[in-house]
Structures are given as C-alpha cells and as structure tokens.
Backbone bond lengths (Angstrom), bond angles and torsions (degrees), N, CA, C in turn:
res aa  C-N    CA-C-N  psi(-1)  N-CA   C-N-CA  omega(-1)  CA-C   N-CA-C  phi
1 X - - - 1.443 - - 1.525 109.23 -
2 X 1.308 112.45 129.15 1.626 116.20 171.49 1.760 117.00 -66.76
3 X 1.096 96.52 175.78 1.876 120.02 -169.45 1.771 91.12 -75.35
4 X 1.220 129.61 169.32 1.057 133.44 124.76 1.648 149.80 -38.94
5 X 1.580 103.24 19.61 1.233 107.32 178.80 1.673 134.24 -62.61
6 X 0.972 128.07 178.93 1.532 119.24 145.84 1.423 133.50 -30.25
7 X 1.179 124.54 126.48 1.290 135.26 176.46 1.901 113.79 -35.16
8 X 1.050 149.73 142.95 1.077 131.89 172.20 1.833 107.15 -79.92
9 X 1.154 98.79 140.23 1.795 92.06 176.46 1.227 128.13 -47.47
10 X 1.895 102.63 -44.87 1.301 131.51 -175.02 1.185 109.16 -58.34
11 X 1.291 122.55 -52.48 1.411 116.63 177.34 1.852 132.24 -73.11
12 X 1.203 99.27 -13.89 1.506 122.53 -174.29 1.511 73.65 -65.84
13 X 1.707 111.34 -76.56 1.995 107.70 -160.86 1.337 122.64 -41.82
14 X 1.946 106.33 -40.71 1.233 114.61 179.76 1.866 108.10 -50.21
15 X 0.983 109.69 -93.72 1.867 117.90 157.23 1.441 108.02 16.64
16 X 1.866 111.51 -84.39 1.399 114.38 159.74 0.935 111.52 -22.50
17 X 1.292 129.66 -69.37 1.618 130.11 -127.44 1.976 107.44 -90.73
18 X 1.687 100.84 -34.20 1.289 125.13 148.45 1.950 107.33 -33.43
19 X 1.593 79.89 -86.43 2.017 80.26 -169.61 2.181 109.02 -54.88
20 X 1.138 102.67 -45.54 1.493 65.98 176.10 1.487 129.58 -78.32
21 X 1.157 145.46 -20.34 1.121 146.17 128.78 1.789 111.53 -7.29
22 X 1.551 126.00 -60.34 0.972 117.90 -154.12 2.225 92.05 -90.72
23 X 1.172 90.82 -46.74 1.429 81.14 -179.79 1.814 119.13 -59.85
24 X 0.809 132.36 -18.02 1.269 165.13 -177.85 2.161 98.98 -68.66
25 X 1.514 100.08 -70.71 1.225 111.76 -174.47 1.656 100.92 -80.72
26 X 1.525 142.41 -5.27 1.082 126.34 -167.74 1.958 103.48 -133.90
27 X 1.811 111.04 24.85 1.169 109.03 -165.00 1.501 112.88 39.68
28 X 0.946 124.61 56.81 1.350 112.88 159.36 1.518 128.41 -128.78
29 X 1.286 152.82 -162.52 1.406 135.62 -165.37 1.344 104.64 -171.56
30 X 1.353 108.91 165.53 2.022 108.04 -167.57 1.240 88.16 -117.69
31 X 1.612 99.47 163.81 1.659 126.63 -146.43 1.840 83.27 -60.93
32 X 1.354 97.43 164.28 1.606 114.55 158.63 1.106 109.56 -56.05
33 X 1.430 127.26 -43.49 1.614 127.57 -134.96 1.939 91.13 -98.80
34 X 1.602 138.12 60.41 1.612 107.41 -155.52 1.652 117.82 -58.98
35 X 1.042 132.31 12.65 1.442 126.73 162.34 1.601 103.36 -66.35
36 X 1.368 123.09 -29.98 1.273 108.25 -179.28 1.713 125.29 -80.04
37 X 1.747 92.69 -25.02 1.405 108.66 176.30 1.694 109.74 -91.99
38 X 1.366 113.90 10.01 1.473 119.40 172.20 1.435 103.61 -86.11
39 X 1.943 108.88 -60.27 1.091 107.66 179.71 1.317 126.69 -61.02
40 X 1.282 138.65 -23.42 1.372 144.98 163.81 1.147 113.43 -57.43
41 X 1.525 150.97 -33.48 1.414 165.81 109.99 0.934 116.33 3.82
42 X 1.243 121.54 -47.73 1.466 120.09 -164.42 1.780 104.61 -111.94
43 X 1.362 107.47 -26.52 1.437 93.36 162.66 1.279 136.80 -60.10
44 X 1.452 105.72 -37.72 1.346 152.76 -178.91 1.758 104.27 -47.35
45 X 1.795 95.57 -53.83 1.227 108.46 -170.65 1.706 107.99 -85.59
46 X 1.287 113.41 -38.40 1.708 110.43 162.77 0.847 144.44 -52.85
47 X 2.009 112.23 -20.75 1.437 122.43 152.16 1.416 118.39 -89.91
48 X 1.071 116.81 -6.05 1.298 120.58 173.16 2.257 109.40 -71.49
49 X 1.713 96.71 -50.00 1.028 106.34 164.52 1.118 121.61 -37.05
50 X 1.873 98.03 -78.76 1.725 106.11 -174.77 1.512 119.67 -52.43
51 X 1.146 108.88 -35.09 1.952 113.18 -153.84 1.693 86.72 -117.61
52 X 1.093 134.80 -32.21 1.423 113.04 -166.58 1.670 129.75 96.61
53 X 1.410 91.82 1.95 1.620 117.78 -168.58 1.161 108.65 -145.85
54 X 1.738 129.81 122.22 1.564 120.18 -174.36 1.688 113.95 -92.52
55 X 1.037 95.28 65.37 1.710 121.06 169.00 1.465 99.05 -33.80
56 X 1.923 113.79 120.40 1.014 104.74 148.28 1.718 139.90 -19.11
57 X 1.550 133.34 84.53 1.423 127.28 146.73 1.444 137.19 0.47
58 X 1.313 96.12 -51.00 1.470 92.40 -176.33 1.663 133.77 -138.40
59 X 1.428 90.37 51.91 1.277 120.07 166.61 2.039 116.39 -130.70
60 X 0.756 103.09 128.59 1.420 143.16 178.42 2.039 106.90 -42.59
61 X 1.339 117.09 94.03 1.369 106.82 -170.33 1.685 113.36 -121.85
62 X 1.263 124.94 116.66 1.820 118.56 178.31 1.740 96.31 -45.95
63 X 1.329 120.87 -58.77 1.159 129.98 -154.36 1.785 114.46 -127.72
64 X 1.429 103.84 92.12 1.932 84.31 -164.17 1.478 88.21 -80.84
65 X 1.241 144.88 -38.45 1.496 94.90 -161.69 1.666 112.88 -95.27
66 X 1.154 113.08 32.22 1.367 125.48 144.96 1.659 120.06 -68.02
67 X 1.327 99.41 -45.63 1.394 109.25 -171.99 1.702 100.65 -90.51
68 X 1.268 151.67 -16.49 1.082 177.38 -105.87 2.042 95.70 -145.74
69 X 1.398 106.48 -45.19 1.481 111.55 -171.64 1.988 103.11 -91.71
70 X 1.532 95.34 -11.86 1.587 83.39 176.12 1.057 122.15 -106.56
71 X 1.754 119.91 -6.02 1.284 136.66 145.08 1.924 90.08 95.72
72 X 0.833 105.69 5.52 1.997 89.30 -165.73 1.565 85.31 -62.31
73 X 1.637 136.20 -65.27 1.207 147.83 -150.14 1.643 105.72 -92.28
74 X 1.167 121.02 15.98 1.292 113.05 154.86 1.366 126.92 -92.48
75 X 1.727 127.46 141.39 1.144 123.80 -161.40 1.397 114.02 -78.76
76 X 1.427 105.36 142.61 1.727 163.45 -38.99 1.511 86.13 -19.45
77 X 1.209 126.40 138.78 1.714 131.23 153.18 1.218 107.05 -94.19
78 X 1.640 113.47 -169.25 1.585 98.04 -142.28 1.682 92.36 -108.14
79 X 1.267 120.92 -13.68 1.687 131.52 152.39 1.480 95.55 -24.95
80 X 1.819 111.27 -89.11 0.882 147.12 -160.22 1.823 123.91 -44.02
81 X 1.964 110.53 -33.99 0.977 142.75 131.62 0.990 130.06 -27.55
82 X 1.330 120.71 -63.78 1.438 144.58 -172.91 1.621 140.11 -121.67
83 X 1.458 107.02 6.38 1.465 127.60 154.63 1.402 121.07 -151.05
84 X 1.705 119.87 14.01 0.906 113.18 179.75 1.941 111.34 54.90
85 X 1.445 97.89 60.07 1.451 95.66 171.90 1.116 133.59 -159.66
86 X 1.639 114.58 75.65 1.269 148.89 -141.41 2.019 101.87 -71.93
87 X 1.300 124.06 105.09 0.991 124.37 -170.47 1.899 120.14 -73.86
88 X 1.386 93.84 -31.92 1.422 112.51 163.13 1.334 113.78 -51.62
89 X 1.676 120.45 -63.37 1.310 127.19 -162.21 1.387 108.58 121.09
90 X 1.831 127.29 -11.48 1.242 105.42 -149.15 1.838 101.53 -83.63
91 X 1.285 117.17 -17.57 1.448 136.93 -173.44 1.483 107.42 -115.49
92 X 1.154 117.99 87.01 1.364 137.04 157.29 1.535 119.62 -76.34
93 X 1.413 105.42 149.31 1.756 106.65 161.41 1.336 106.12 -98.85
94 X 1.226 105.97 146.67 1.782 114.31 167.27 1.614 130.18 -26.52
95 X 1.526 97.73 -27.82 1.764 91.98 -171.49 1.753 86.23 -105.25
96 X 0.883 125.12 17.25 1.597 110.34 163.07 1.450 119.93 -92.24
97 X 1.384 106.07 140.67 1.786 119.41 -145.38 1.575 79.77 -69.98
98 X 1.244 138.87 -23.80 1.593 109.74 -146.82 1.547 111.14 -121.87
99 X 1.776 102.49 12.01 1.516 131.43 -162.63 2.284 77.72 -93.69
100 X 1.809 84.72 145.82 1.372 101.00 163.43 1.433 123.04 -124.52
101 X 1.448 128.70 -173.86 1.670 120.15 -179.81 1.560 103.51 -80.77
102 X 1.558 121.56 15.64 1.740 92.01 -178.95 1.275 108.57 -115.09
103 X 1.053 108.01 154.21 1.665 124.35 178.70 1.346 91.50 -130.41
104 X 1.428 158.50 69.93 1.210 146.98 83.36 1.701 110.07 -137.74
105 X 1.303 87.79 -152.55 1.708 102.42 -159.65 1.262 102.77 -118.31
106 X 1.316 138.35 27.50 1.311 141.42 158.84 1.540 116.94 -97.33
C-alpha cells in the first residue's frame, strides 16, 4: 500500500477516461451537480492509487482490500452492473432527477 501522497495524474485521466467510456456504453450520465462527479473521481482514483482497485468511494469498509479482493465494490459495482444503480451518483439513468446530459469531461 502507498503513502498518502498526491493523486497520480495518470490515473485521475485513466478514471475519466474509464467513466466516460462506461457511461457512454451503458446510456448513462453524471450527476448535474460535477463537484459530486469530481469527488467520486478522485476517490475512485485514490483507491485505485492506494489499493490498485477503484473501490467504491463512498461506502464505508472495516477492511478495503478485503473488500477490494471480492470485487462486489469495485468500480462499475455489481448494483451498478446489474440494475444500473450507481450508489455514488457518478452513473445515473436518464429518468433520474439528479442525472445530467454529459457523459464526459470536456
């Protein structure tokens, strides 16, 4: 496991480049609000850093890379996979009040 340093850049883009791709391929779209779809990004990308796996952000873990080895809470999770039901927010469906028209970061 790494230090607490800075995020790597590389991986921040990767992440991006991940979610629009996936929202893109699964009709889906990031929150209206993008501070929320910033912070999901970058959490995303800090466990990706630390652990090597972009472990759900914002859920609550005794042991992430316990939870990291069973993959349910790694991003796409298996909700998210399989009902389209992104706990973060960053992958919305269209009829959700708080979903917007973008699927990337440009």
């Amino acid at each position: 496991m790494k230090k607490n340093n800075p995020i790597d850049f590389k991986i921040v883009e990767s992440m991006k480049a991940f979610a629009e791709n996936y929202a893109k391929t699964t009709d889906t779209f990031f929150c209206i609000d993008p501070e929320v779809t910033d912070s999901v990004i970058q959490g995303l990308s800090k466990n990706k850093d630390l652990f090597g796996a972009p472990l759900c952000p914002c859920r609550y873990y005794d042991e992430k890379i316990d939870e990291i080895s069973l993959a349910y809470w790694n991003c796409p999770c298996v909700p998210m996979r399989e009902r389209k039901e992104c706990h973060c927010m960053l992958f919305l469906t269209p009829s959700n009040e708080f979903s917007s028209l973008r699927q990337t970061f440009s």
